[in-house]
C-alpha positions as CSV (number, residue, x, y, z in Angstrom):
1,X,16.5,-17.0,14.1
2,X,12.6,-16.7,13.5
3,X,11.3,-19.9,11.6
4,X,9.4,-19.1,8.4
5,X,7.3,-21.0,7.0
6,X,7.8,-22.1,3.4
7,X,5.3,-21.6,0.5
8,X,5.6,-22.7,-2.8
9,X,5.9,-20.7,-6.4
10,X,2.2,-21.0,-7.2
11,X,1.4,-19.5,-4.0
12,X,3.4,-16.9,-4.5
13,X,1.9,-15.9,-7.8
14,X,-1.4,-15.6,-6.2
15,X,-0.3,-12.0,-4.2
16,X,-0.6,-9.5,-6.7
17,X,1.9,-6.8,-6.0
18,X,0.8,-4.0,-8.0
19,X,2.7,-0.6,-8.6
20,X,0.3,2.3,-8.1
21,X,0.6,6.3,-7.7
22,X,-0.9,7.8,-4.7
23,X,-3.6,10.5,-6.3
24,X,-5.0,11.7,-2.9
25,X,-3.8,11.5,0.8
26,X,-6.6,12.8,3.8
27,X,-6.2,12.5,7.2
28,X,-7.7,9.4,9.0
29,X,-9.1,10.4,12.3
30,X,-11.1,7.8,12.9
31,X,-8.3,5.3,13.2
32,X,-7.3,4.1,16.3
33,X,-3.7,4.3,15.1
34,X,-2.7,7.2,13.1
35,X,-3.4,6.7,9.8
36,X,-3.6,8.7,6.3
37,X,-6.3,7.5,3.6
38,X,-5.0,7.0,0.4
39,X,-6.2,7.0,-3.1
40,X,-4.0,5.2,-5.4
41,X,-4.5,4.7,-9.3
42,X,-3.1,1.3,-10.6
43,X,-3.5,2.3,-14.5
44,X,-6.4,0.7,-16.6
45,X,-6.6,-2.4,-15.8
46,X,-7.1,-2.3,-11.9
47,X,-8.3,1.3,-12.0
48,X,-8.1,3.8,-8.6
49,X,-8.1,1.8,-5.2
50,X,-8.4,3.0,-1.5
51,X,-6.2,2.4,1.1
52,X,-5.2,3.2,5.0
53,X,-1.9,3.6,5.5
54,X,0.1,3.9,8.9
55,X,2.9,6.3,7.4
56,X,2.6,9.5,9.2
57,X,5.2,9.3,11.3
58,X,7.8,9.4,8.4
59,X,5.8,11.3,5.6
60,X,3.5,14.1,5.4
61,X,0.6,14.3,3.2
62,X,2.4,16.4,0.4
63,X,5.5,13.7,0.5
64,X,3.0,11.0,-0.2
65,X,1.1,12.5,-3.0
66,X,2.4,11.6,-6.4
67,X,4.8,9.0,-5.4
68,X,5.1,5.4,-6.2
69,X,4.0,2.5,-3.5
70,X,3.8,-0.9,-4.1
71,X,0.3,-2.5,-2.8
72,X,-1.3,-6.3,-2.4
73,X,-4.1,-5.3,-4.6
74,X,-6.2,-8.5,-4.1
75,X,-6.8,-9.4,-0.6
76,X,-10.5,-8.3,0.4
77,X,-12.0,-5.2,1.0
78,X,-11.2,-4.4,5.2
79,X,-13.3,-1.8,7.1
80,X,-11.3,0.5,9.3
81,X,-14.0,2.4,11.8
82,X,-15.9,4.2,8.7
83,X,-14.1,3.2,5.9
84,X,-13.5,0.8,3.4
85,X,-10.1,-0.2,2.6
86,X,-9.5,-2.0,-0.8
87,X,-5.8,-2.6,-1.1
88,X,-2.5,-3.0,1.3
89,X,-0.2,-0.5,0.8
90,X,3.4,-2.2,2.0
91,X,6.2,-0.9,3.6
92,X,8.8,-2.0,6.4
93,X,8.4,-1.3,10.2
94,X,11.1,0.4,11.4
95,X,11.9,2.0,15.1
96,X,11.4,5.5,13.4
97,X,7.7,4.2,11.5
98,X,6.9,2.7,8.8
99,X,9.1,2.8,5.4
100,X,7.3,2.3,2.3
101,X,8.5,-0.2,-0.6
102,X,8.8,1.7,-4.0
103,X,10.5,1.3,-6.7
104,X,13.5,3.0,-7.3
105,X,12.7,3.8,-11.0
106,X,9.7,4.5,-12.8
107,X,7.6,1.7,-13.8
108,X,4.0,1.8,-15.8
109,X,1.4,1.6,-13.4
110,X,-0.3,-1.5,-12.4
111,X,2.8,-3.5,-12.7
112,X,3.2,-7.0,-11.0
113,X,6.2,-7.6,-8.5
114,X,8.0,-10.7,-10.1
């Protein structure tokens, strides 16, 4: 069994998990692994964030758009080869690819994971 190490509530509380809608998916060439860019809207208060995403192995542009992911909305901005990454979009790796975490229901946009 793989040790873990333990963090406490507050630490917790300082990931922001944020519920956003992918609004536009473009191929990522430049990425040395495949990779899709993403454009996600987290509602009014966060507004529309960019992210790379390793997903194309189980989703296809189209399947992407419109859907629900959840992201880490406040770690820094990362540069992948010529482009700027603003949130994580999160998801579980699998033999198949990547899975990513959504909510099974509707929720407003910009919503915390608590």
């Amino acid at each position: 069994m793989k040790t873990m190490e333990t963090i406490t509530w507050n630490d917790f509380e300082k990931v922001e998990l944020r519920v956003g809608k992918v609004i536009k998916v473009e191929d990522f060439p430049e990425a040395r692994k495949p990779a899709y860019k993403l454009e996600i809207d987290f509602g009014k208060e966060i507004g529309i964030k960019k992210s790379s995403a390793q997903f194309t192995k189980l989703y296809t542009k189209e399947q992407l758009l419109g859907r629900l992911v959840v992201c880490v909305v406040n770690f820094p901005v990362k540069q992948i080869a010529n482009f700027y990454s603003e949130c994580l979009t999160t998801g579980f790796n699998t033999e198949k690819g990547i899975v990513l975490l959504q909510p099974e229901q509707d929720v407003p946009l910009g919503s915390k994971v608590c």
